[in-house]
N, CA and C atoms as an extended XYZ file, in Angstrom:
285
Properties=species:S:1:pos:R:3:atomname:S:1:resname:S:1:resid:I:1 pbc="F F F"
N         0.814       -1.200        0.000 N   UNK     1
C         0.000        0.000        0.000 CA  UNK     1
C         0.863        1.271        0.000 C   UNK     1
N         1.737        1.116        0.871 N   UNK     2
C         2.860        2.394        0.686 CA  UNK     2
C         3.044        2.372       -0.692 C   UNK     2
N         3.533        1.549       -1.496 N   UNK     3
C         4.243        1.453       -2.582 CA  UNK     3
C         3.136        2.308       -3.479 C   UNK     3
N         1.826        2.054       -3.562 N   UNK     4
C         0.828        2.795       -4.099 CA  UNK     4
C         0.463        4.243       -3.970 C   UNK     4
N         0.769        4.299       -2.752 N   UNK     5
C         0.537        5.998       -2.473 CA  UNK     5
C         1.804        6.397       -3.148 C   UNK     5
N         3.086        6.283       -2.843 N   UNK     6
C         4.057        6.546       -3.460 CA  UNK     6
C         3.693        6.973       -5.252 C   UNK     6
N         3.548        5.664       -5.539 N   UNK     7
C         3.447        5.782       -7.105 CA  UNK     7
C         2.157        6.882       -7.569 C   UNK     7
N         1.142        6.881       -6.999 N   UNK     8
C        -0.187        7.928       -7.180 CA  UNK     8
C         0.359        9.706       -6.697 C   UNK     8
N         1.050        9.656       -5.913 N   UNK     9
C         1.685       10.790       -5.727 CA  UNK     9
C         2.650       11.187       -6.833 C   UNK     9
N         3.358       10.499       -7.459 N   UNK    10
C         4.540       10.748       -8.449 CA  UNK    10
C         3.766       11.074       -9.874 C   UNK    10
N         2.823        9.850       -9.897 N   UNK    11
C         1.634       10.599      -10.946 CA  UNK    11
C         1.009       12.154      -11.041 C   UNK    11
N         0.321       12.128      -10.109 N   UNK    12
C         0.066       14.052       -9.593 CA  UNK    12
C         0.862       15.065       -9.887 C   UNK    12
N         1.978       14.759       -9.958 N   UNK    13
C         3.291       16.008       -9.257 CA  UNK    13
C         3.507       16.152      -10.720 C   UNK    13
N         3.554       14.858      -12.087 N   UNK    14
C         4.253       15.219      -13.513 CA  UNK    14
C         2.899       16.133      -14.155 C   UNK    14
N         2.001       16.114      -13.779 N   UNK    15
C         0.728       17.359      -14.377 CA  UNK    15
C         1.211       18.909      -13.808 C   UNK    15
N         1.226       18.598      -12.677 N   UNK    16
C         1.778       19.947      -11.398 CA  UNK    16
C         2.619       20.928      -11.917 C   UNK    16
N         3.927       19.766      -12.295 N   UNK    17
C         5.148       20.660      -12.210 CA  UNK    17
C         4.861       20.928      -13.987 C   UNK    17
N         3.602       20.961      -14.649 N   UNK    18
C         3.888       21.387      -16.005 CA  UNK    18
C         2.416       22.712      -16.474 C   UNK    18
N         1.938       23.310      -15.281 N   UNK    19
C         0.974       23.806      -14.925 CA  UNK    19
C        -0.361       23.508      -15.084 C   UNK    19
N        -0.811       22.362      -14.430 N   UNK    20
C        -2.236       22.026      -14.752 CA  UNK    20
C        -2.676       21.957      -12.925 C   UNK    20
N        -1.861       22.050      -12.255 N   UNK    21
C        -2.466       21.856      -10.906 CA  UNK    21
C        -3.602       22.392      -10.348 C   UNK    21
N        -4.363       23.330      -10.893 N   UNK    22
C        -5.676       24.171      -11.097 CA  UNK    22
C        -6.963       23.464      -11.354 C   UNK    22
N        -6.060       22.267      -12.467 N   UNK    23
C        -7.048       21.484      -11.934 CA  UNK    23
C        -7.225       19.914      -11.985 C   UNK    23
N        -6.352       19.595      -11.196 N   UNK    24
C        -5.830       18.524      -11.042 CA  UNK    24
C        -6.703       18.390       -9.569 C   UNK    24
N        -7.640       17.134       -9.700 N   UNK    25
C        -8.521       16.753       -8.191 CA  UNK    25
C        -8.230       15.917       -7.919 C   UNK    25
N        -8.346       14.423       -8.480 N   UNK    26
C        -7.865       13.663       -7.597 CA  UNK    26
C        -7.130       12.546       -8.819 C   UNK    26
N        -6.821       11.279       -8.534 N   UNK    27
C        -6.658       10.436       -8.917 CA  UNK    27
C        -7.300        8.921       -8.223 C   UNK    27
N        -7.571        7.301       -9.237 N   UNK    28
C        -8.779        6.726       -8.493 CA  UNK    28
C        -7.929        5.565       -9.432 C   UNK    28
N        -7.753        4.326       -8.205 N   UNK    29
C        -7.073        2.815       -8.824 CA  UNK    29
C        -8.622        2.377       -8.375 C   UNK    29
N        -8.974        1.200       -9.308 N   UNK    30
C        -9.918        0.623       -9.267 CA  UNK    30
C        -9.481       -0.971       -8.914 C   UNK    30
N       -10.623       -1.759       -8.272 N   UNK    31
C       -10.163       -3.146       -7.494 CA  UNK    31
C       -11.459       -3.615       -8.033 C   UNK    31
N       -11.143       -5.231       -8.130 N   UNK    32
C       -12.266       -5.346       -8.565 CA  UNK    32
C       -12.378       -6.938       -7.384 C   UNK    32
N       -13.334       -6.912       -6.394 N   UNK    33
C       -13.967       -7.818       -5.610 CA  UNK    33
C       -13.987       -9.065       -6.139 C   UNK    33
N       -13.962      -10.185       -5.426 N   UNK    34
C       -14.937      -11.172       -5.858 CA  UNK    34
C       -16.649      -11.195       -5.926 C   UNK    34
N       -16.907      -11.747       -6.859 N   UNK    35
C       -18.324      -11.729       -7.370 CA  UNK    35
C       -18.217      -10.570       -8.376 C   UNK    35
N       -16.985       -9.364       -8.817 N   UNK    36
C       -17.424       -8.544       -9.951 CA  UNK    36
C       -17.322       -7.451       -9.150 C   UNK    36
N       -17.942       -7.308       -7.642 N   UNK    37
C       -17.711       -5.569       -7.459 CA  UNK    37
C       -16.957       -4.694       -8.071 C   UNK    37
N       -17.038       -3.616       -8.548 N   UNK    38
C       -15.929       -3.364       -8.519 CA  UNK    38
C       -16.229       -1.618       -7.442 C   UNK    38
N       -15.032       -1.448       -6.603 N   UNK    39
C       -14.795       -0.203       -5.838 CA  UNK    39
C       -13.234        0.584       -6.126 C   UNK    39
N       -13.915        2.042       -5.920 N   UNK    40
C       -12.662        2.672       -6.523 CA  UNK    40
C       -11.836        3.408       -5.209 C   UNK    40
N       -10.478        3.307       -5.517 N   UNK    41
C        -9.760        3.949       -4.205 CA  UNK    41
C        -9.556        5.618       -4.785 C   UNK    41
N        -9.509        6.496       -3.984 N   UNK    42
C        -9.826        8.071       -4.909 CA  UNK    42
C        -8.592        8.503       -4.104 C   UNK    42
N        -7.446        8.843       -4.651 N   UNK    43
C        -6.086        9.674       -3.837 CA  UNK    43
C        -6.755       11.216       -3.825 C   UNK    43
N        -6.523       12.176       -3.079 N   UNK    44
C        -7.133       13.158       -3.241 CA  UNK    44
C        -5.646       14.117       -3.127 C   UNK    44
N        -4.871       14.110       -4.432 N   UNK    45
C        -3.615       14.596       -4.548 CA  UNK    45
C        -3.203       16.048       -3.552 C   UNK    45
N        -4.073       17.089       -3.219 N   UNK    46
C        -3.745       18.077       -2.714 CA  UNK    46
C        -4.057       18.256       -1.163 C   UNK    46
N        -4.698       16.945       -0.736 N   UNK    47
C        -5.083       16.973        0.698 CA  UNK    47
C        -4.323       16.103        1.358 C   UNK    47
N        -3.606       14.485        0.605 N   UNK    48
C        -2.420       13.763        0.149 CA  UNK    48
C        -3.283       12.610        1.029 C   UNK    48
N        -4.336       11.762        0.974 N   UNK    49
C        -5.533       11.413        1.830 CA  UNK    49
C        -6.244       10.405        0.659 C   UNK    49
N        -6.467        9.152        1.204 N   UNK    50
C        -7.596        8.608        0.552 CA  UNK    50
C        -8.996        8.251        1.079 C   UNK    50
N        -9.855        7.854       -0.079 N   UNK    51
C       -11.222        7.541        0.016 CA  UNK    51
C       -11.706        6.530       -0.832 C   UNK    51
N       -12.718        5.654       -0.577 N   UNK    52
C       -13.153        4.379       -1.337 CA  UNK    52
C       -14.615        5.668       -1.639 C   UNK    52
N       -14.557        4.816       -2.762 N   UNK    53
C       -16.124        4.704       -3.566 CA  UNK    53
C       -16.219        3.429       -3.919 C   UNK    53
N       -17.715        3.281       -3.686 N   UNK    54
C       -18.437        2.216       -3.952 CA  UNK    54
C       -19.464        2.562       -4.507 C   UNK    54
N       -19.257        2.550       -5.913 N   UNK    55
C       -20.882        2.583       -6.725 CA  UNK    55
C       -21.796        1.228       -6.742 C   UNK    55
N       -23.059        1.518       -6.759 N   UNK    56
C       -23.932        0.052       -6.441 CA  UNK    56
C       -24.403        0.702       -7.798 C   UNK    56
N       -24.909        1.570       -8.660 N   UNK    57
C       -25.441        1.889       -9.617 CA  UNK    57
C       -25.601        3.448       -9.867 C   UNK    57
N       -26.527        3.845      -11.006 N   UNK    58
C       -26.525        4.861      -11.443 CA  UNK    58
C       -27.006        5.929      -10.135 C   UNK    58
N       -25.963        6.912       -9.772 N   UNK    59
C       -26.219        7.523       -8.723 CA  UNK    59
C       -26.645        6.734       -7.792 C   UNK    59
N       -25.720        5.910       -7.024 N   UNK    60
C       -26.058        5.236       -6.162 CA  UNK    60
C       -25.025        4.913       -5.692 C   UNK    60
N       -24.644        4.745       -4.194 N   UNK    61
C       -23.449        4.044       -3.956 CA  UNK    61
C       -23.575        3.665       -2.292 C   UNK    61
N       -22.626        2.710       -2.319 N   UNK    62
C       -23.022        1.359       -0.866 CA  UNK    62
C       -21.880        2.364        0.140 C   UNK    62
N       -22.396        3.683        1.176 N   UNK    63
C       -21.449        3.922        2.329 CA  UNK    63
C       -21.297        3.317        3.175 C   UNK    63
N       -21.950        2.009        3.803 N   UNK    64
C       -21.271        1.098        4.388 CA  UNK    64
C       -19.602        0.241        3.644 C   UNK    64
N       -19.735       -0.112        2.777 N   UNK    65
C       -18.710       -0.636        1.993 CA  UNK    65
C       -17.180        0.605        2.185 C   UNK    65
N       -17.995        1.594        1.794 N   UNK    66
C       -17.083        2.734        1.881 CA  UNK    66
C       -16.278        2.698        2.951 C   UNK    66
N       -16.858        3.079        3.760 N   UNK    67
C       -16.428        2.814        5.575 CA  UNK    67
C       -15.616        1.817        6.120 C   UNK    67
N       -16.417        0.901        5.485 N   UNK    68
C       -15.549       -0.766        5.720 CA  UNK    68
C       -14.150       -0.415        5.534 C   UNK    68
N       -14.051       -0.114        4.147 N   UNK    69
C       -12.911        0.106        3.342 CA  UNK    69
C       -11.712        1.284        3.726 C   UNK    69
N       -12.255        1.794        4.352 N   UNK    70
C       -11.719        2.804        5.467 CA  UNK    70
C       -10.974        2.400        6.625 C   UNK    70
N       -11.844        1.355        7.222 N   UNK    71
C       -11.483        0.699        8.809 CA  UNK    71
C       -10.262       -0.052        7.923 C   UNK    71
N       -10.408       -0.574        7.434 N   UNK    72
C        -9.834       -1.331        6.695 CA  UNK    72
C        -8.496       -1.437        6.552 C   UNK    72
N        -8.466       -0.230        5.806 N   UNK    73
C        -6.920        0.665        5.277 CA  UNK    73
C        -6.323        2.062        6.199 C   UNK    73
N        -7.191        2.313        7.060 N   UNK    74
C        -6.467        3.160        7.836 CA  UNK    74
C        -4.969        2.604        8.846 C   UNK    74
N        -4.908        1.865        8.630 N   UNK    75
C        -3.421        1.997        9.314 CA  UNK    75
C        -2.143        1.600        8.131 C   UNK    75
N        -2.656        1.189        6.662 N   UNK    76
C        -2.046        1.310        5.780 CA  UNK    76
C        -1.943        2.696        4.938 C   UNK    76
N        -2.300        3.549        4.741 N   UNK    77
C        -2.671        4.303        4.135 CA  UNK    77
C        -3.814        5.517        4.942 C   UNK    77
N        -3.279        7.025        4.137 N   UNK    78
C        -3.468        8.308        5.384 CA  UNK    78
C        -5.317        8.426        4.702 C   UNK    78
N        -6.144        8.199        5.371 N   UNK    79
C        -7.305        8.119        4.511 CA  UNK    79
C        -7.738        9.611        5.279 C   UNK    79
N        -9.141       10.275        4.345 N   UNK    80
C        -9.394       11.350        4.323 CA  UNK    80
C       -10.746       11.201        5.351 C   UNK    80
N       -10.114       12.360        6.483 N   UNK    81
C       -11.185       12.096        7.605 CA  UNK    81
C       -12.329       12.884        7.895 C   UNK    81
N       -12.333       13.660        6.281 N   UNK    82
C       -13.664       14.714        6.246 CA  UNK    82
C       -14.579       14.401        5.031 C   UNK    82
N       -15.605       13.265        5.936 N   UNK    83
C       -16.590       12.639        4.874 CA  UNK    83
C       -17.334       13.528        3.496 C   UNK    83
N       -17.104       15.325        3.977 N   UNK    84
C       -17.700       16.187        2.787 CA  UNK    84
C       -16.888       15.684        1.736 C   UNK    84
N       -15.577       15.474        1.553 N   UNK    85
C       -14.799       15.507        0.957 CA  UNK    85
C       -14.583       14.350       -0.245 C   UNK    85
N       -15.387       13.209        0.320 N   UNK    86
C       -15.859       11.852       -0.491 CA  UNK    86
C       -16.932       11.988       -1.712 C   UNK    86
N       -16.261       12.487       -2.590 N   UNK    87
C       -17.026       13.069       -3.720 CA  UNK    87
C       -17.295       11.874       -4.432 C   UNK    87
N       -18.709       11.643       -5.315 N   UNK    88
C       -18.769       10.455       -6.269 CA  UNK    88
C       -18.086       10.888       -7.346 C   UNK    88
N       -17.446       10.216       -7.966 N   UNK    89
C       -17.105        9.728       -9.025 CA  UNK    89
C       -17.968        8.643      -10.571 C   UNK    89
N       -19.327        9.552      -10.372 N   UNK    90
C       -20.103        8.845      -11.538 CA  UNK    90
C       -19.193        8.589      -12.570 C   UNK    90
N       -19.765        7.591      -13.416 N   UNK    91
C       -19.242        7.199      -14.441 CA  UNK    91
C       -17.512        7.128      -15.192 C   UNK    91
N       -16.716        7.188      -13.459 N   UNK    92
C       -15.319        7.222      -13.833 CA  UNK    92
C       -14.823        6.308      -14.627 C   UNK    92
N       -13.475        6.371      -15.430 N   UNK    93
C       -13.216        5.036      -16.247 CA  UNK    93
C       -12.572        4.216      -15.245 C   UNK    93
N       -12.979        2.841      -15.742 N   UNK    94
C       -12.728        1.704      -14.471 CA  UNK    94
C       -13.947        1.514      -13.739 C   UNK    94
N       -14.809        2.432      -14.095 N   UNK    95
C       -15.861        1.765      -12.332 CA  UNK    95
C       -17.155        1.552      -13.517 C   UNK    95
């Protein structure tokens, strides 16, 4: 998991340092469950913090799962502890 934040951070910084940081929001690795789920991990490059999404469908998404996924990875990874901040990600590529 370190190794991931690492690499998602190094991603961010080559947009940054070439002036797009304005609007650069986040970045999102996608996992895909058994049975097909699939949930997305969201780096939130400027707060340096993650968040799960879990879409169940069109405008719809499972915040228990979310949460889970939280308890989960908080001692791997600096997750983002201001739930406003857990933006959906409709129709991202990958999810």
């Amino acid at each position: 998991m370190a190794d991931l934040c690492t690499d998602l951070h190094a991603v961010n910084t080559s947009p940054e340092a070439r002036g797009f940081d304005a609007g650069l929001l986040c970045s999102m690795v996608t996992f895909t469950a058994p049975g097909g789920r699939t949930i997305g991990l969201v780096y939130l490059y400027k707060r340096g913090t993650f968040y799960a999404f879990a879409p169940t469908g069109p405008d719809q998404r499972d915040n228990l799962t979310e949460i889970s996924v939280r308890d989960h990875l908080a001692a791997e990874l600096p997750m983002e502890p201001d739930l406003q901040k857990w933006l959906a990600l409709w129709k991202a590529p990958g999810l």
